[in-house]
VOPAGU-2260 file (C-alpha; in pm, 1 decimal, decimal comma):
REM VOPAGU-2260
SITE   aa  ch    i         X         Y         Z
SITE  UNK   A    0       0,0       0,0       0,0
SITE  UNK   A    1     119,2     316,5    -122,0
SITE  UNK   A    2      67,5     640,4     127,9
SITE  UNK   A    3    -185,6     833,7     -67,7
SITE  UNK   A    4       8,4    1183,1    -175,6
SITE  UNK   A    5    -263,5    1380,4     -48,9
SITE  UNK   A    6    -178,5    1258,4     312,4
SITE  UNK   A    7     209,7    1307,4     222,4
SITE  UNK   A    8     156,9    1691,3     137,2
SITE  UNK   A    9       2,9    1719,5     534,7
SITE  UNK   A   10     307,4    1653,8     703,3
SITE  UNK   A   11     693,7    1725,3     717,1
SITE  UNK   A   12     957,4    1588,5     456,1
SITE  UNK   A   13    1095,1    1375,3     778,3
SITE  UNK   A   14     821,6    1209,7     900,7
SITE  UNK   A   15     758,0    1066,8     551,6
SITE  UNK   A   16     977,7     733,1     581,7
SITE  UNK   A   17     812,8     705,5     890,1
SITE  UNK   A   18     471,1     729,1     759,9
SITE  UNK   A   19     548,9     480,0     403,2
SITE  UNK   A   20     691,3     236,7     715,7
SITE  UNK   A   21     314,8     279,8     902,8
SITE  UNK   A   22     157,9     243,4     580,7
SITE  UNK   A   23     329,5     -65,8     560,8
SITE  UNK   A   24     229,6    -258,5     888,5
SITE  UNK   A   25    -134,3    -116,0     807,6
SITE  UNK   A   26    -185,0    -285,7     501,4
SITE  UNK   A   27      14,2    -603,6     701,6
SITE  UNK   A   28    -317,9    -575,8     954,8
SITE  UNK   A   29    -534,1    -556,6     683,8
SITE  UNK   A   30    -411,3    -782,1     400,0
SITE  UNK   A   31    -364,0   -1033,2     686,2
SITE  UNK   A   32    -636,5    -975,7     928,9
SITE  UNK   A   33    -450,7   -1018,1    1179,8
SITE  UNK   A   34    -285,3    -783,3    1512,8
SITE  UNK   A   35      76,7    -607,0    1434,6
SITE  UNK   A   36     307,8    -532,6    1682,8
SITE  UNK   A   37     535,4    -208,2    1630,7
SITE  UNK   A   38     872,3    -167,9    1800,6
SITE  UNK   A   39     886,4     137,6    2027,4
SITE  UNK   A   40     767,2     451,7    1864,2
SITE  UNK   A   41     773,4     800,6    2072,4
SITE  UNK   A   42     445,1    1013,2    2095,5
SITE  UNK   A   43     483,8    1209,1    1769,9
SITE  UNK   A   44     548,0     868,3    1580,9
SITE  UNK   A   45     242,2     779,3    1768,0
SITE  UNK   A   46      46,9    1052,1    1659,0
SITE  UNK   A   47     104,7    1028,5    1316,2
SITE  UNK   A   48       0,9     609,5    1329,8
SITE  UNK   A   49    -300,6     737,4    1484,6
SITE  UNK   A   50    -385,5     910,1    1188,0
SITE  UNK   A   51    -337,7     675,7     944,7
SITE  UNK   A   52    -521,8     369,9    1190,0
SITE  UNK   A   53    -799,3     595,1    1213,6
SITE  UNK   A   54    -883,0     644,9     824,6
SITE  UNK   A   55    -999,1     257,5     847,0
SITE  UNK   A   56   -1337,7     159,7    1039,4
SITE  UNK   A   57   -1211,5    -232,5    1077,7
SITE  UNK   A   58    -889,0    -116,7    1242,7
SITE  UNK   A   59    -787,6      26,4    1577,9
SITE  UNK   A   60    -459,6      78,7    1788,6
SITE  UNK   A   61    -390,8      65,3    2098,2
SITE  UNK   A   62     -54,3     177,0    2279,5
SITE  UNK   A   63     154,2      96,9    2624,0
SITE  UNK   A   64     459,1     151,5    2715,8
SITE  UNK   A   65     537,1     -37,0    3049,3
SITE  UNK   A   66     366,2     263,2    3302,1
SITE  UNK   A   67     154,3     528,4    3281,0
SITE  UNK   A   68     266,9     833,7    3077,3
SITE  UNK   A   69     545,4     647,2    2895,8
SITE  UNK   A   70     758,8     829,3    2641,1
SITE  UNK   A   71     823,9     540,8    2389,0
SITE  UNK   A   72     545,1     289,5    2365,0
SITE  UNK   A   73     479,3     -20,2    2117,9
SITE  UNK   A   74     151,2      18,5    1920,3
SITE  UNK   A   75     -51,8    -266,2    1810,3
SITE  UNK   A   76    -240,2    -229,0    1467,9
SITE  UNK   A   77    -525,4    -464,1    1520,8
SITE  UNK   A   78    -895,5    -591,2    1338,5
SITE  UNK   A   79   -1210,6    -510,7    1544,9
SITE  UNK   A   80   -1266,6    -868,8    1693,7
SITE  UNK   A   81    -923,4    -828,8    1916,2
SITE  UNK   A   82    -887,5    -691,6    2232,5
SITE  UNK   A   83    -595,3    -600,1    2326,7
SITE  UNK   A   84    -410,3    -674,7    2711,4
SITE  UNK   A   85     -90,3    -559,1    2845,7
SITE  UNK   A   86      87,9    -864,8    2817,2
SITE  UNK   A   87       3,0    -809,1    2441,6
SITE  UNK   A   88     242,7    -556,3    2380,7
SITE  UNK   A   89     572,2    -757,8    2506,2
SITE  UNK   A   90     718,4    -532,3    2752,1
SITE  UNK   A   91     956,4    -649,6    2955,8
SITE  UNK   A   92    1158,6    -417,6    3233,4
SITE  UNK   A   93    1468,6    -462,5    3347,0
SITE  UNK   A   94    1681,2    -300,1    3663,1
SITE  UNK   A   95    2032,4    -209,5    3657,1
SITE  UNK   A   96    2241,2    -281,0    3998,0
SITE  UNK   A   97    2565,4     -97,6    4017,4
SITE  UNK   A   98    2814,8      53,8    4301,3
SITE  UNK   A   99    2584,5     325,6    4389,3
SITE  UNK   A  100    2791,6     484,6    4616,7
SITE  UNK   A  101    3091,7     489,1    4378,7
SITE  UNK   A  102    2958,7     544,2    4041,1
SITE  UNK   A  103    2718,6     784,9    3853,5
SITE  UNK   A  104    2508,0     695,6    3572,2
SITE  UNK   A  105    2361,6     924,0    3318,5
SITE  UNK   A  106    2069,4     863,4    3052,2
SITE  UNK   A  107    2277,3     891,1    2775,9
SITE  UNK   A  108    2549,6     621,4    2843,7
SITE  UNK   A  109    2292,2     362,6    2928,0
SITE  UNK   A  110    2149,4     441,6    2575,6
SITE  UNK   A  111    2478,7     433,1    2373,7
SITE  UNK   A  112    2565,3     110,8    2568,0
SITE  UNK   A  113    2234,1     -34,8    2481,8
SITE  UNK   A  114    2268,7      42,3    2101,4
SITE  UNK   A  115    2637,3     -14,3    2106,5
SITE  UNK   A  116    2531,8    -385,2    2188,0
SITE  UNK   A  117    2394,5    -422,4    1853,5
SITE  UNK   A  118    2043,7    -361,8    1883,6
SITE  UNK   A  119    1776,2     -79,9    1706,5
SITE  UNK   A  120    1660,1     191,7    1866,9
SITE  UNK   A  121    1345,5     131,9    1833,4
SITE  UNK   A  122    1364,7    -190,5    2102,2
SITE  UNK   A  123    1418,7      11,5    2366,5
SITE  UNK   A  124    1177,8     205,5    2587,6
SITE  UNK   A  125    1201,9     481,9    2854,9
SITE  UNK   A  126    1512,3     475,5    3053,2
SITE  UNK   A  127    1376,2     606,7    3421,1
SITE  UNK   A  128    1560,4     670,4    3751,2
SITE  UNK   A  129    1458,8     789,9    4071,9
SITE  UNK   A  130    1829,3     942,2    4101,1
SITE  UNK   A  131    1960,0     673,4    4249,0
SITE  UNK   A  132    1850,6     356,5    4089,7
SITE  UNK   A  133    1809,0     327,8    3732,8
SITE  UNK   A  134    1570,2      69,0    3478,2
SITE  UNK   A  135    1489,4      88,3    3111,8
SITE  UNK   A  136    1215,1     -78,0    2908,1
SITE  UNK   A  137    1263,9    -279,3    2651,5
SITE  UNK   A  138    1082,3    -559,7    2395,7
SITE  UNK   A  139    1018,8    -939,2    2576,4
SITE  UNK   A  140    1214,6   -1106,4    2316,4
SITE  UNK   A  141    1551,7    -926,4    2365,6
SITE  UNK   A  142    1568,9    -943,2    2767,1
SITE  UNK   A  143    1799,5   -1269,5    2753,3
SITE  UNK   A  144    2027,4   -1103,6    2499,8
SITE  UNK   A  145    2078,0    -764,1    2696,2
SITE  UNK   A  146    2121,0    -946,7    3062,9
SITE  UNK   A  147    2365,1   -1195,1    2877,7
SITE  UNK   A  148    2534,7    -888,2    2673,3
SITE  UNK   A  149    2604,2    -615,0    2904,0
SITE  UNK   A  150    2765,4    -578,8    3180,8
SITE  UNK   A  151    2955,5    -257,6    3157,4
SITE  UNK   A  152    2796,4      88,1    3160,5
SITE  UNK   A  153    3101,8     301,1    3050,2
SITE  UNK   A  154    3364,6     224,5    3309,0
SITE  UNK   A  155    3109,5     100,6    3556,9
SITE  UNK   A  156    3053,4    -286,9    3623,7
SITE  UNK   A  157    2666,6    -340,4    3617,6
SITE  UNK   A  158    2428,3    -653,8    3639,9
SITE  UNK   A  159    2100,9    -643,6    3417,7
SITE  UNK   A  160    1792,1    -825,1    3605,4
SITE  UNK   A  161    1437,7    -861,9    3437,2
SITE  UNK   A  162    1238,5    -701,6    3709,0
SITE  UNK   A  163     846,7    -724,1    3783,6
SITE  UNK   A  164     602,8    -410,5    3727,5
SITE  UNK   A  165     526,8    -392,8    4075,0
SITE  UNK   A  166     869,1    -264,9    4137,9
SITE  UNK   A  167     896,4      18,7    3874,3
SITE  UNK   A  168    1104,9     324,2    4072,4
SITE  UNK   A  169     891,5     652,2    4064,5
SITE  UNK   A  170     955,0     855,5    3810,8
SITE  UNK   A  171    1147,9    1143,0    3889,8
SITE  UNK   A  172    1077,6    1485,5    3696,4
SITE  UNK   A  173    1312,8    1673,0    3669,3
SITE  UNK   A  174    1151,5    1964,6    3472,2
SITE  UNK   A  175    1088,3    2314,3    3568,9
SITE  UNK   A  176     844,2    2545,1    3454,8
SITE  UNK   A  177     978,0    2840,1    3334,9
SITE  UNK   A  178     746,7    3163,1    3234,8
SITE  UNK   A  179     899,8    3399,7    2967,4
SITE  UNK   A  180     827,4    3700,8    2698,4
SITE  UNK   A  181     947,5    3614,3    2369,3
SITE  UNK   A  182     909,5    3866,7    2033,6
SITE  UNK   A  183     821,5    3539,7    1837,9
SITE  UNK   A  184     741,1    3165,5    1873,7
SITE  UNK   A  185    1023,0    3097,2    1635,7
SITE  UNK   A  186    1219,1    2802,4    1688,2
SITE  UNK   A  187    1567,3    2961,8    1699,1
SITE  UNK   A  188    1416,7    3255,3    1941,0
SITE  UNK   A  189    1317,0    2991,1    2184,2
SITE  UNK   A  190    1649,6    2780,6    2188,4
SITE  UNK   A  191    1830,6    3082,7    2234,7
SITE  UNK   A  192    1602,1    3233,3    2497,8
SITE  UNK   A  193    1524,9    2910,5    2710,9
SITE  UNK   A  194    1925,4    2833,8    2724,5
SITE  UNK   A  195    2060,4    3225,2    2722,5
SITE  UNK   A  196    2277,9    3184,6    2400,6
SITE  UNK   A  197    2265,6    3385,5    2099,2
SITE  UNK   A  198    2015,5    3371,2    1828,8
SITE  UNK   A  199    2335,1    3299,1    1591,7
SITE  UNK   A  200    2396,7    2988,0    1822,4
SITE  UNK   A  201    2052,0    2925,6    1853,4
SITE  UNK   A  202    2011,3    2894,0    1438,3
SITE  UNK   A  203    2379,4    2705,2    1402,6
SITE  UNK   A  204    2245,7    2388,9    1629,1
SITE  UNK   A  205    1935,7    2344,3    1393,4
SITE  UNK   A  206    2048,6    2431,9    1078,6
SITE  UNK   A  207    2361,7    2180,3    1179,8
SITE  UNK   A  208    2069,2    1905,1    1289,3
SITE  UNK   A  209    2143,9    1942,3    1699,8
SITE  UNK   A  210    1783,2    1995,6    1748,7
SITE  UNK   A  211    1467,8    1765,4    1723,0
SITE  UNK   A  212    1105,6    1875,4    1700,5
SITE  UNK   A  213     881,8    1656,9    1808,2
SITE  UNK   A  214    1157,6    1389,4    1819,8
SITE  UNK   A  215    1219,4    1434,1    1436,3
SITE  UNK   A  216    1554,5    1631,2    1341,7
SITE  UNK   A  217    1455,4    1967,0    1217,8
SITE  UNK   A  218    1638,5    2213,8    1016,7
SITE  UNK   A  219    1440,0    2528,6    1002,0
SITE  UNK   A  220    1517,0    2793,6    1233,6
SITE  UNK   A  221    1192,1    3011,3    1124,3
SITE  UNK   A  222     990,0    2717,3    1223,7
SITE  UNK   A  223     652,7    2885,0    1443,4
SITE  UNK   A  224     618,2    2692,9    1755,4
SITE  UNK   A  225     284,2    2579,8    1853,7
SITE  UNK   A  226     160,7    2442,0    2220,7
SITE  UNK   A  227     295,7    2123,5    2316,7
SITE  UNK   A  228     620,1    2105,5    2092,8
SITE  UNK   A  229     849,2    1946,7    2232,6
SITE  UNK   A  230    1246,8    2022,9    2138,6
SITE  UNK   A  231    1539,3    1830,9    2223,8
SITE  UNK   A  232    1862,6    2010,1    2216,0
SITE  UNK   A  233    2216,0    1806,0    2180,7
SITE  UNK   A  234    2423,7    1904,1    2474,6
SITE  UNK   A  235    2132,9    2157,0    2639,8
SITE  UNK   A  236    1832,0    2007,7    2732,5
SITE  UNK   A  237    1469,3    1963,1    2627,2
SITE  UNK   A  238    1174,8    2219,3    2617,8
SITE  UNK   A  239     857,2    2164,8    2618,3
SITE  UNK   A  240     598,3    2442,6    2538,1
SITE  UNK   A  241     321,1    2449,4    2740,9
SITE  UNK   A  242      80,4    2776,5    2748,7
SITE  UNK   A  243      81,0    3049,5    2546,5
SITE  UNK   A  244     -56,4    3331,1    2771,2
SITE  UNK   A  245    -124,1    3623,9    2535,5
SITE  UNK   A  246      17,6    3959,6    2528,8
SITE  UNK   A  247     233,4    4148,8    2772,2
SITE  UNK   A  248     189,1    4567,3    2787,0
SITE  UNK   A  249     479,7    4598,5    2549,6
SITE  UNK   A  250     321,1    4370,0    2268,2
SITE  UNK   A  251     557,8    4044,6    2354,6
SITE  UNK   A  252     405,6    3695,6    2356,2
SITE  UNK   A  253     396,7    3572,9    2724,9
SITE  UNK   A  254     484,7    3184,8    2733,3
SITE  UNK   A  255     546,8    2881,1    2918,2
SITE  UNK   A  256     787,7    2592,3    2920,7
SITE  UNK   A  257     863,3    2315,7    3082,2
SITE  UNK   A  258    1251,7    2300,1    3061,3
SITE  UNK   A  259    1506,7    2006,1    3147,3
SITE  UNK   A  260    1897,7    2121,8    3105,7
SITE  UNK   A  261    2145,9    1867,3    3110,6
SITE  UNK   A  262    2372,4    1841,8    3376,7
């Protein structure tokens, strides 16, 4: 199944191969009447599957990620006649124990250990902490290979356990809301606003494809921000816009973000 060029003309150059790969596991559903399972996708991805699910009456999707609110969820593409349950999806969570009180472990080196062990992307979930402890989510079917795999996180020794749902650590959020008066919702007057560099910085990281919109790498500094964007900056931090309050006395827009800067 082709995607229809009318649909392709709705949405940005790219989340096209995303959409031709959606296309594809539709028509799978369809052609095969049967439910399709989707590696992790994150809520834009998920967004734009909903669209495309929803143009058929004999399909539906449903999503889950491992707990409430997840990030990166699988998405099953199924006929009417199935009902979906959890166990469905094949998520599996698993804990990583390490020398606490001697080592540190950031988000990003447990992700470029997990894809430096040969896996996709897309098999892996959220990676959560409560500051301390640290677990990740990830599909059933490559738990053995990951706990058998890995068992250094940068210079730290670490053991991988498949651990139960009732012991997922509480989220921690680490965001802060941050209220602001902007001349524009432009992309590259946000980035440099939110994390106080220039607007010449600001335009250098997207133009040079440090920033992601909506988790898709975007290019165009110009781009008008609308509520609930989310940006990702590499090195800064992420943004996520959450009201747009109106006017101030002097004509600026008054907004606000929820902002999480690296450390």
């Amino acid at each position: 199944m082709t995607l229809d060029k009318n649909i392709q003309q709705h949405f940005r150059k790219d989340e096209l191969p995303f959409m031709h790969q959606s296309s594809d596991l539709i028509n799978q559903a369809l052609s095969e009447y049967r439910p399709i399972l989707t590696g992790f996708v994150n809520n834009q991805e998920l967004y734009l599957l909903e669209i495309l699910v929803n143009r058929y009456d004999d399909l539906k999707i449903s999503s889950w990620g491992g707990y409430k609110n997840a990030e990166m969820q699988r998405a099953i593409i199924y006929p009417l006649y199935f009902e979906p349950q959890r166990k469905d999806f094949e998520v599996s969570i698993i804990s990583i124990s390490y020398p606490i009180k001697f080592a540190t472990l950031k988000h990003s080196q447990i992700l470029g250990t997990l894809m430096g062990s040969g896996i996709e992307r897309n098999v892996i979930g959220d990676i959560i902490t409560d500051k301390e402890q640290w677990q990740f989510f990830v599909e059933a079917n490559m738990v053995d290979f990951l706990v058998n795999n890995v068992n250094h996180i940068g210079r730290t020794k670490v053991n991988l356990t498949e651990d139960l749902p009732d012991n997922i650590l509480q989220v921690n959020n680490d965001a802060k809301t941050v209220n602001v008066t902007l001349p524009s919702l432009r992309l590259d007057v946000v980035v440099a606003s939110i994390f106080n560099i220039s607007r010449s910085i600001a335009k250098e990281l997207i133009i040079h494809d440090k920033v992601r919109l909506n988790w898709f790498t975007y290019d165009k500094p110009d781009y008008i921000l609308a509520v609930h964007d989310l940006i990702s900056i590499r090195g800064f931090g992420r943004v996520r816009f959450n009201k747009n309050n109106g006017l101030s006395k002097k004509g600026k827009l008054k907004v606000e973000f929820d902002v999480i800067k690296n450390k």
